[in-house]
C-alpha positions as CSV (number, residue, x, y, z in Angstrom):
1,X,83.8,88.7,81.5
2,X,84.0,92.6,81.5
3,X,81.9,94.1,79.2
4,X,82.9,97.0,77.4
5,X,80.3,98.3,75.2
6,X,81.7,101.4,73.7
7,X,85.4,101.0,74.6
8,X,86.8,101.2,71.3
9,X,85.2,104.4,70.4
10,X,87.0,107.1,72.3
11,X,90.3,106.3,74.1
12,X,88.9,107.3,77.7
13,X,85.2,106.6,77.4
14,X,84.6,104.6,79.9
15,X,80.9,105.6,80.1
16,X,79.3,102.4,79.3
17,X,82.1,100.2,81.6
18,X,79.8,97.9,84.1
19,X,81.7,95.4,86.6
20,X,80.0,92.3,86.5
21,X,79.3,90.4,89.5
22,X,82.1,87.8,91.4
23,X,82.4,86.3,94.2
24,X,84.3,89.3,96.0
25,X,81.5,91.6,95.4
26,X,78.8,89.3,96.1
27,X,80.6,89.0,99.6
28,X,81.1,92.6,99.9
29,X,77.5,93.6,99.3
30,X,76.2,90.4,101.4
31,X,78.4,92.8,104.4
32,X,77.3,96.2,103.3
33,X,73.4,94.8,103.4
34,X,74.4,92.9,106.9
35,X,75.1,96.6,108.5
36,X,72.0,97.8,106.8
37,X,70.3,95.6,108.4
38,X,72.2,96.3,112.1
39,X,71.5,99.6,111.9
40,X,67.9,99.2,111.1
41,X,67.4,96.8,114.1
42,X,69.3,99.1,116.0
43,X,67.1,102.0,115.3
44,X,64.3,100.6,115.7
45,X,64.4,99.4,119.0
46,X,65.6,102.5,120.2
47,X,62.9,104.0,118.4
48,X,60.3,102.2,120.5
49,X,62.2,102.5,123.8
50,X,62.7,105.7,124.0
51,X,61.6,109.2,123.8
52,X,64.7,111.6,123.3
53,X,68.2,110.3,122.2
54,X,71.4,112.1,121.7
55,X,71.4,114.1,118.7
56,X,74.7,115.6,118.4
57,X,78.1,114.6,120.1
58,X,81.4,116.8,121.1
59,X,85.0,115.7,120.2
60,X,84.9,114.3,123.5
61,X,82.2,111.9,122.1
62,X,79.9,113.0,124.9
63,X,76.5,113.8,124.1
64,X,75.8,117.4,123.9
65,X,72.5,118.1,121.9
66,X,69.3,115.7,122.9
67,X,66.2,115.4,120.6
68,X,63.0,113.6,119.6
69,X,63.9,109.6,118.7
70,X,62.4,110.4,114.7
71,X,65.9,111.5,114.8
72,X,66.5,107.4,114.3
73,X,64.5,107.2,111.3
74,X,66.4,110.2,109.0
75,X,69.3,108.5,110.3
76,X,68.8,105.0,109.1
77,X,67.3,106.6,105.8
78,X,70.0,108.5,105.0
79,X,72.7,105.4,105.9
80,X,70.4,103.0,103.9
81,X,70.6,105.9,100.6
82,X,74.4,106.1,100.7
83,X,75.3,102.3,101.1
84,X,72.6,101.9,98.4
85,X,74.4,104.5,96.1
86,X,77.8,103.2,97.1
87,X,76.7,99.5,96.4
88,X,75.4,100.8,92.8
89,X,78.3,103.4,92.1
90,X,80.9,100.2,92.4
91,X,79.2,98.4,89.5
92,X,78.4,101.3,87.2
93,X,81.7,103.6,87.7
94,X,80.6,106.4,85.5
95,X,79.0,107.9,88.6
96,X,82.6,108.2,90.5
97,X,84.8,110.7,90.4
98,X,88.4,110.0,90.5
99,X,91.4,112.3,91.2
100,X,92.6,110.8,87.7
101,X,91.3,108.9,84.4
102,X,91.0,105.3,84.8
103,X,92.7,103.8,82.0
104,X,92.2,100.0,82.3
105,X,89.6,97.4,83.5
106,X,92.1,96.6,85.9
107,X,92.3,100.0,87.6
108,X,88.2,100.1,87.5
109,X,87.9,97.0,89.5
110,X,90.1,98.8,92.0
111,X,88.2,101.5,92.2
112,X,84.9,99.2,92.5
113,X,86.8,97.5,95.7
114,X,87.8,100.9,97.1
115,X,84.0,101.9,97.4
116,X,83.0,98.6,99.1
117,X,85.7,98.9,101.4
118,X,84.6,102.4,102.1
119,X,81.0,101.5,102.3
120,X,81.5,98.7,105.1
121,X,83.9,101.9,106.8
122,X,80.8,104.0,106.5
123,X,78.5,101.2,108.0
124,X,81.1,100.7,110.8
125,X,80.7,104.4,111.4
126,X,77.1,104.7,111.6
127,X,76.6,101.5,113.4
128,X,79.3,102.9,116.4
129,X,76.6,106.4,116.1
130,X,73.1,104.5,116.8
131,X,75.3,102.3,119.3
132,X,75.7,105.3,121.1
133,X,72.8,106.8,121.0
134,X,71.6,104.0,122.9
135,X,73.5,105.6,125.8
136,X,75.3,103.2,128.5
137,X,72.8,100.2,127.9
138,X,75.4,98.9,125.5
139,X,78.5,99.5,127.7
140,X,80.3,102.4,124.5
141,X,82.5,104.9,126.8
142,X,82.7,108.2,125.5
143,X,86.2,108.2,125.1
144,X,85.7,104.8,123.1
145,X,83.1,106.6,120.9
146,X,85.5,109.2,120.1
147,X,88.5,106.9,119.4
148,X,86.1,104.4,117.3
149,X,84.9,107.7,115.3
150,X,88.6,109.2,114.8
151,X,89.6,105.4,113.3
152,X,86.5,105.5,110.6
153,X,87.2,108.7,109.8
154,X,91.2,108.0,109.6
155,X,90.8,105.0,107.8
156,X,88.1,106.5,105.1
157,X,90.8,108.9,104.2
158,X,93.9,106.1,104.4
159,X,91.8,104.6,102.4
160,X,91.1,106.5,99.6
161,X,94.4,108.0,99.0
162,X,96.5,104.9,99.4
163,X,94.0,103.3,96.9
164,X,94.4,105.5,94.6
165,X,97.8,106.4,94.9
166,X,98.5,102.3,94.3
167,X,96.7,102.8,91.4
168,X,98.6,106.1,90.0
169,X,102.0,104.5,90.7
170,X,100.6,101.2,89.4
171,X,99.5,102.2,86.2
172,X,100.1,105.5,85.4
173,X,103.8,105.7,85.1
């Protein structure tokens, strides 16, 4: 059940709204904590095998800055932070910002499944990025890079707006 402590006492004060836990987002976080975890082991043993990895890539997805592999660990710290807020914003979604108030429980739990689906984008993304800084050992072309890069990117933005714009038309006419 949804609890709505403070509900009733302003029409749109949604402040105190926390998703409870279901199957769905168990199964979503269980994912999110999987890439965590991917990009951790990732890091790591390109942390201990070598020296200087790619720091910056062009368009082209070729590598065009190189630096020091403690690179990896601001990296995996910074990944680990946003899933970690992302996994916490979809149960307490006071800390969101939508284009539009969210009138319903209904339209909450949408937004909650939005920001898993964008966090396991987000881990696809930064998992394709430590991939690569591994070089050609695991076999990523360039142009593969770039296209696998493009496609986060697309679909963080398809995403979002066709999220919320289901949820506008949904319940906000």
């Amino acid at each position: 059940m949804i609890n709505l402590r403070g509900f009733k006492k302003k029409r749109y004060d949604y402040s105190q709204v926390h998703l409870p836990r279901t199957l769905e987002s168990t199964l979503f976080d269980v994912f999110i904590a999987l890439e965590v975890l991917v990009v951790w082991l990732l890091a790591a043993w390109l942390f201990v095998r070598f020296d200087t990895v790619p720091t910056h890539f062009n368009a082209a997805g070729e590598a065009d800055a190189w630096g020091s592999h403690s690179i990896l660990i601001f990296i995996v710290l910074v990944f680990t932070a946003c899933q970690g807020l992302l996994a916490y914003s979809a149960y307490h979604p006071k800390y969101v910002n939508t284009p539009f108030k969210l009138r319903s429980v209904e339209e909450h739990q949408l937004n909650a499944r939005l920001i898993r689906i964008m966090a396991l984008i987000i881990g696809l993304l930064f998992i394709a990025v430590v991939v690569k800084m591994g070089g050609a050992m695991f076999g990523l072309s360039d142009s593969a890079f770039a296209l696998m890069m493009l496609c986060c990117i697309v679909a963080v933005l398809g995403v979002s707006i066709g999220f919320y714009a289901y949820i506008h038309f949904k319940y906000h006419r």
